[in-house]
C-alpha positions in Angstrom: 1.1 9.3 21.2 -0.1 12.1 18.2 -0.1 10.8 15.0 2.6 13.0 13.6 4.6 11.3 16.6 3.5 7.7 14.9 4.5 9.0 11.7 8.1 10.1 12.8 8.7 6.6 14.2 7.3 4.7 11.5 10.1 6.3 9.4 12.7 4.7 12.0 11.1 1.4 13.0 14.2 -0.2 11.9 15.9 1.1 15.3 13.6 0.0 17.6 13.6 -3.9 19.3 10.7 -5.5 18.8 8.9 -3.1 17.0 7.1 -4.5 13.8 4.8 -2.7 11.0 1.6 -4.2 9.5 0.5 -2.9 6.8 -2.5 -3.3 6.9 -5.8 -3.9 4.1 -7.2 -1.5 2.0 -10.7 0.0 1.2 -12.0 -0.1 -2.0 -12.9 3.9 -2.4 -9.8 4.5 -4.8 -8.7 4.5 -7.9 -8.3 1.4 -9.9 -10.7 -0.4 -6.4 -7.2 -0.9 -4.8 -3.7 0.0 -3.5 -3.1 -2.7 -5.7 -4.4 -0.6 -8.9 -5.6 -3.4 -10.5 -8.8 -2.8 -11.5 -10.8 -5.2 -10.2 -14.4 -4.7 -8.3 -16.2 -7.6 -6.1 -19.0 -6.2 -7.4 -22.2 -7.1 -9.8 -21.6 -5.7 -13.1 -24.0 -4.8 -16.1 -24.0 -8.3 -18.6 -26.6 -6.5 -20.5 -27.5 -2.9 -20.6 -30.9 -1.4 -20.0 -30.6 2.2 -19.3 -28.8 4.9 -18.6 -29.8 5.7 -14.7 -28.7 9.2 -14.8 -26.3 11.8 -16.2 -24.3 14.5 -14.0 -24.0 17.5 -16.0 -20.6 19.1 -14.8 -19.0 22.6 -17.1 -16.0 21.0 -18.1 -14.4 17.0 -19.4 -15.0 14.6 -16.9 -11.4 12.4 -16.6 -11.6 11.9 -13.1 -12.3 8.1 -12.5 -15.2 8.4 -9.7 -15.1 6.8 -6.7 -18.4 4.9 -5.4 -19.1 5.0 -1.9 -22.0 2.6 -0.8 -23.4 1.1 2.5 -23.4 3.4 5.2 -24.2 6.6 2.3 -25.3 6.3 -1.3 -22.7 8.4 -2.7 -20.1 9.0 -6.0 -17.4 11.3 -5.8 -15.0 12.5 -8.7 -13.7 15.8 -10.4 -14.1 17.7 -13.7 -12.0 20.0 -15.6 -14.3 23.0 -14.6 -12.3 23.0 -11.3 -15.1 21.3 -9.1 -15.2 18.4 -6.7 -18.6 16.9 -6.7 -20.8 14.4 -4.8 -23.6 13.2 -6.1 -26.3 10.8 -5.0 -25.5 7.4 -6.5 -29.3 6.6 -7.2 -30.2 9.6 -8.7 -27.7 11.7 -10.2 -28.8 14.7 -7.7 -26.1 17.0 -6.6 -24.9 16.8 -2.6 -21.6 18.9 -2.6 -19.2 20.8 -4.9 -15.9 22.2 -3.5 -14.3 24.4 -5.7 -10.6 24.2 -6.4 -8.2 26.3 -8.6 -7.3 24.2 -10.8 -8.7 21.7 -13.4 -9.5 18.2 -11.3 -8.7 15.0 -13.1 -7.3 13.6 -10.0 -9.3 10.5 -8.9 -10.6 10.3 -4.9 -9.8 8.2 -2.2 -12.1 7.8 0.4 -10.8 6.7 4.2 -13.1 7.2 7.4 -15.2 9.6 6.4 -12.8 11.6 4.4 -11.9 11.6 1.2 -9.2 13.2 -0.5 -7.9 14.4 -4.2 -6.0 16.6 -5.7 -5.8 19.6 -8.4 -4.3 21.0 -10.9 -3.8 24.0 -8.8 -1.1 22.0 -6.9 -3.1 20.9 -3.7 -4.0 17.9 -2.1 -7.6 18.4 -0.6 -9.2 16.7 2.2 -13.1 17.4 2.6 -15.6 16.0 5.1 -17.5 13.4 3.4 -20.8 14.0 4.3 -21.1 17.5 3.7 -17.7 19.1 1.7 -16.4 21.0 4.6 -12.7 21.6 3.7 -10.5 20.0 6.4 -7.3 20.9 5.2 -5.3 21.1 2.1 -1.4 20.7 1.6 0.4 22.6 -0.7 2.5 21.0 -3.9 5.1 22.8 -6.2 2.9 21.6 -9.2 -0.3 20.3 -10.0 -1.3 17.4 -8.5 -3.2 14.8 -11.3 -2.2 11.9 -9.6 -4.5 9.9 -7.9 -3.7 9.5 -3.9 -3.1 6.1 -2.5 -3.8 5.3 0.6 -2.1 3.1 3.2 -3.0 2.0 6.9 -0.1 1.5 9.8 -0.1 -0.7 12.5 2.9 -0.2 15.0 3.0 -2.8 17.0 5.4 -3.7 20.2 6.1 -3.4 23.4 6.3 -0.4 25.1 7.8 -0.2 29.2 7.2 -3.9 29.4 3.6 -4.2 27.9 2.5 -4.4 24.8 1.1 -1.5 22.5 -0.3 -0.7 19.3 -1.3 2.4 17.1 -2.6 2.8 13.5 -1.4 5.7 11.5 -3.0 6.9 8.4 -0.7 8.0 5.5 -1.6 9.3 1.9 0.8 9.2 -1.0 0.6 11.1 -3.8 2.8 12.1 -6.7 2.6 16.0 -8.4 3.7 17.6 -11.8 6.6 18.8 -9.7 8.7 15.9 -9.6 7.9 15.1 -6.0 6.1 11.4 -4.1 4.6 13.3 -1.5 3.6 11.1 1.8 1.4 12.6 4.3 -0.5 11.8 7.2 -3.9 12.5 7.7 -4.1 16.1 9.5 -1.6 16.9 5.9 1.7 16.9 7.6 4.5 15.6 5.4 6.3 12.4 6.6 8.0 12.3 3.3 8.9 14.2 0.0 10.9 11.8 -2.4 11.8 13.9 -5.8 11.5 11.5 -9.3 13.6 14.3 -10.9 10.0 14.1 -13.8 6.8 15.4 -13.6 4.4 12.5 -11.8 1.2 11.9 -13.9 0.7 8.1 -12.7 -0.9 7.0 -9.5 1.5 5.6 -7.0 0.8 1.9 -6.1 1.5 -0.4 -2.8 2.7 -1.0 0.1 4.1 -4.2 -1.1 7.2 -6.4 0.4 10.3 -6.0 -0.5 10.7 -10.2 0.0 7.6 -11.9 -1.2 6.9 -13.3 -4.5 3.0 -12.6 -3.9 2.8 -9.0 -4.7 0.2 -8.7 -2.0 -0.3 -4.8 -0.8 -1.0 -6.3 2.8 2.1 -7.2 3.9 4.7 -6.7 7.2 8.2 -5.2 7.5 9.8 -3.5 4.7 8.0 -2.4 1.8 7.6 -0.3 -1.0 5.7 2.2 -3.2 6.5 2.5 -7.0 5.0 5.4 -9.5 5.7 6.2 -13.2 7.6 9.2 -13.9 7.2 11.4 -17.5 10.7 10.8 -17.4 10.2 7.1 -18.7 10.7 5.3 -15.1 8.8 3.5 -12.9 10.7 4.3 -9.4 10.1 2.2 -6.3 10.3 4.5 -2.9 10.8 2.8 0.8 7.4 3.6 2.4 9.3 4.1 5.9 12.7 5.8 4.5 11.2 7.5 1.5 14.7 6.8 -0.1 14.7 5.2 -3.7 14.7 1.1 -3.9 15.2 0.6 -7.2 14.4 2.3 -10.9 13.2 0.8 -14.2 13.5 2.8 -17.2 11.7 3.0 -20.7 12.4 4.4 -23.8 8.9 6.9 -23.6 7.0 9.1 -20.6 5.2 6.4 -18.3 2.0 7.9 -17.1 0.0 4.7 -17.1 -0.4 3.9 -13.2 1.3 0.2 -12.5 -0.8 -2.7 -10.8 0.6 -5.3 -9.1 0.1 -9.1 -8.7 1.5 -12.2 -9.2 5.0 -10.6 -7.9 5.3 -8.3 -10.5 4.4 -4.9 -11.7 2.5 -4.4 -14.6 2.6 -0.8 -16.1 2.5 0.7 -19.7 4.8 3.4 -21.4 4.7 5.9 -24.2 7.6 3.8 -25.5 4.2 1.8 -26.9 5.1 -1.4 -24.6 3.5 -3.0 -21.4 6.0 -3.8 -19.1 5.9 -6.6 -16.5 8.7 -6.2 -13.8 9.7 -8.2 -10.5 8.5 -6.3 -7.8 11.6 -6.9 -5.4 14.3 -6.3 -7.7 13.0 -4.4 -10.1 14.1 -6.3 -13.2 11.8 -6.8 -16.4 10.5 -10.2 -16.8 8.4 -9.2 -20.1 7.8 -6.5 -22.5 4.6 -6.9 -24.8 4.4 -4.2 -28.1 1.7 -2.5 -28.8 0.9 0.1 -31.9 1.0 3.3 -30.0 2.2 5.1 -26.6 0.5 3.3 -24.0 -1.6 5.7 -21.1 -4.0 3.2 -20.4 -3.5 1.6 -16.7 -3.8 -1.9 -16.5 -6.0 -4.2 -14.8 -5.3 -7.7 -13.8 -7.6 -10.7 -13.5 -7.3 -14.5 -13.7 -3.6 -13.8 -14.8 -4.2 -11.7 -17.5 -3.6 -8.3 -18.2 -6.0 -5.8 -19.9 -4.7 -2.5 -21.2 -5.7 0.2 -23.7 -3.2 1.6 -26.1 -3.8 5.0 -28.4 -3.5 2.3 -31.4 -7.2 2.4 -31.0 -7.2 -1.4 -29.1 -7.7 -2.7 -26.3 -5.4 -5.9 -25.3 -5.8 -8.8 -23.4 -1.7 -10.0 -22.5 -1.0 -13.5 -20.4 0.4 -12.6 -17.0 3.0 -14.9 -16.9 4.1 -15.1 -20.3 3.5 -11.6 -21.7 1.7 -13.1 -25.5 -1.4 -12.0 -26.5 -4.7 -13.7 -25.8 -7.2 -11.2 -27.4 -7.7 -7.9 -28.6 -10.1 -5.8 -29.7 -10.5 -2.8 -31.9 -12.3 0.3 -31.1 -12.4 3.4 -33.6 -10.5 6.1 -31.0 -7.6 6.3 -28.8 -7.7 4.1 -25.2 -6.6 6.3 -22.8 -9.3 4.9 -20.0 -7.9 2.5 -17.8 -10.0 -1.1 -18.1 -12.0 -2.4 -15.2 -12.9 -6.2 -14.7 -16.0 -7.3 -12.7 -18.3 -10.8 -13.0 -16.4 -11.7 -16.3 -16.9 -8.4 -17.8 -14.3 -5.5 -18.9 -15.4 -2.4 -18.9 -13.3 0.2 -20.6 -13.9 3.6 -22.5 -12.2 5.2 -26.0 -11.9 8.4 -27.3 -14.2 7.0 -30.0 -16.9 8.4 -27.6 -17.8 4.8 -26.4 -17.7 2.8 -22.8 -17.4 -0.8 -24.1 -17.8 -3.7 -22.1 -16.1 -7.0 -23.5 -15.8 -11.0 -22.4 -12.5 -11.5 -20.4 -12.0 -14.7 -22.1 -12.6 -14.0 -25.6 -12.6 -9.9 -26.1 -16.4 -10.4 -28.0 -18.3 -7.0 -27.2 -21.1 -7.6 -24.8 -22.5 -4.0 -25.6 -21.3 -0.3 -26.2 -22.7 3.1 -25.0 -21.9 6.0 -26.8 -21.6 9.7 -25.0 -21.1 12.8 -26.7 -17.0 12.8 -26.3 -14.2 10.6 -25.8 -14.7 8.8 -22.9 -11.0 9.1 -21.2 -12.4 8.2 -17.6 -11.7 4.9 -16.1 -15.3 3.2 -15.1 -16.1 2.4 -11.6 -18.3 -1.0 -10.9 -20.5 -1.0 -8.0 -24.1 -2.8 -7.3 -25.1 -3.4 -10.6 -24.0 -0.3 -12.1 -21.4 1.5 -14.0 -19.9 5.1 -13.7 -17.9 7.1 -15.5 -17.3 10.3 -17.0 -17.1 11.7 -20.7 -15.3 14.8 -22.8 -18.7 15.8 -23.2 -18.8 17.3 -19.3 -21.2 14.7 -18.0 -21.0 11.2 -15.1 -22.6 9.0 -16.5 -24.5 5.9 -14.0 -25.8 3.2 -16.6 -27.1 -0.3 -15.5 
């Protein structure tokens, strides 16, 4: 059985007897270190700052969140606005690969068996060899594409002619400017094409179950994808129907990328709230009010939320409740998404800044300044931090 085969009867596994779906765990070589988007890396942080290891001159902004890739390759992948896709050496800043693109690239990687795929503004999804930036294929949107792709692993399991048989599919999601949640599989042949009826700026999130209170993205049977919409929704998509579950709407554009836990999604709006909504039905369980729109994705730890707002702060919001625990004032906008790892949150402003704060209190640990706003969500991995800058630079500081 081909893949596109597997893909055709994941879409109708309802109709088939003893047929069942896994969906199955994630790597961490994505955005926000999840399909869960919520910002959290098992990973040894910086406490205290000694240096920066190396800076990656690129030709344009750097908002592309990069994506570390460690063990069997010391490698860091991202995009700039100069319309590259680089990979650099993780140790020492040095250039490996560039692919050139079209379009500006503030699309964020994912990385899946050697491959890793993004997208541009030139309205293509890429997939390039890992190793060496050979272009594999690349599947054509009716926008630009600044959404970051998700990725999600099948198992079809059942029994086939009186024995038992299983297959793993491969499937990328991935919303565009042009309305559309594209899923495709992993030779870029469209399953799916669900249209928002906005522009897609936010990173879709899942697979999650339609019928558990966990939130988990590794989950069986039915389950679903959600993704923010300029258009002030967060819309949740059947990952095997690509038909429309259920829709939330805001008073402002949502481009903030949800995260889920806990049962819920937790997403902001340009409407200046975070929102916390059930994840099977839909319905809001909290709204917390910030100063500003809200662009900032969340991240979620220990039951609490951190998000940035363009009120220049960053807050710290109880899971469950939706109050305030802490926040804390930088001298910018906070358009980067926070990231949580060994107590720490690291999170950039457009005060020029990557701060890194106490989960618990909000009391700054230490601040790096760059020579723009830092807009790039930062990426935790073996002791170090990376992100990008305004100023056209990666930045690797430890």
């Amino acid at each position: 059985m081909n893949e596109l085969t597997r893909s055709r009867d994941l879409n109708r596994t309802s109709l088939h007897k003893g047929l069942t779906v896994c969906w199955q765990n994630q790597p961490l070589e994505m955005f926000r270190a999840s399909p869960a988007r919520n910002g959290l890396y098992p990973a040894k942080g910086v406490p205290r700052l000694s240096r920066v290891r190396w800076a990656f001159k690129t030709w344009g902004p750097v908002i592309s969140s990069p994506v570390v890739v460690s063990g069997w390759t010391e490698m860091v992948c991202f995009g700039s606005w100069d319309g590259k896709f680089y990979a650099v050496n993780s140790l020492n800043g040095r250039e490996l690969w560039s692919l050139w693109t079209e379009g500006e690239v503030v699309s964020s990687p994912a990385v899946e068996s050697g491959t890793v795929f993004f997208g541009s503004y030139d309205g293509r999804i890429y997939a390039a060899q890992l190793l060496t930036g050979d272009l594999l294929w690349r599947f054509k949107t009716g926008n630009g594409v600044a959404s970051s792709p998700l990725i999600t692993r099948a198992v079809l399991s059942g029994t086939s002619s009186g024995a038992f048989s299983s297959s793993r599919s491969v499937f990328l999601s991935v919303g565009s400017i042009d309305g559309c949640l594209y899923c495709v599989d992993s030779r870029g042949r469209q399953v799916f094409r669900y249209d928002t009826g906005d522009p897609l700026f936010s990173s879709p999130v899942g697979p999650i179950s339609l019928y558990s209170d966990s939130g988990h993205p590794d989950v069986s049977g039915d389950a679903i994808v959600t993704v923010g919409t300029k258009g002030g929704s967060l819309v949740a998509v059947d990952v095997k129907s690509g038909k429309e579950r259920w829709r939330f709407t805001t008073d402002g554009p949502v481009e903030s990328s949800p995260a889920v836990g806990n049962g819920s999604f937790y997403f902001g709006s340009c409407d200046h709230c975070l929102y916390a909504l059930d994840a099977a039905t839909g319905r809001k369980r909290w709204a917390f009010k910030t100063g500003k729109a809200i662009r900032s994705s969340p991240a979620l730890f220990n039951n609490t939320v951190f998000i940035g707002s363009a009120d220049h702060k960053v807050y710290a919001v109880d899971a469950r409740t939706g109050r305030e625990k802490w926040l804390f004032e930088t001298k910018g906008a906070v358009e980067s998404s926070p990231s949580v790892a060994e107590g720490l949150v690291y999170v950039g402003s457009h005060d020029g800044h990557l701060y890194a704060l106490d989960c618990v209190t909000g009391a700054l640990h230490w601040k790096l300044r760059t020579g723009g706003p830092v807009r790039s969500s930062p990426t935790v991995s073996d002791g170090a931090i990376y992100f990008g800058s305004d100023d056209g630079y990666l930045y690797a500081v430890e």
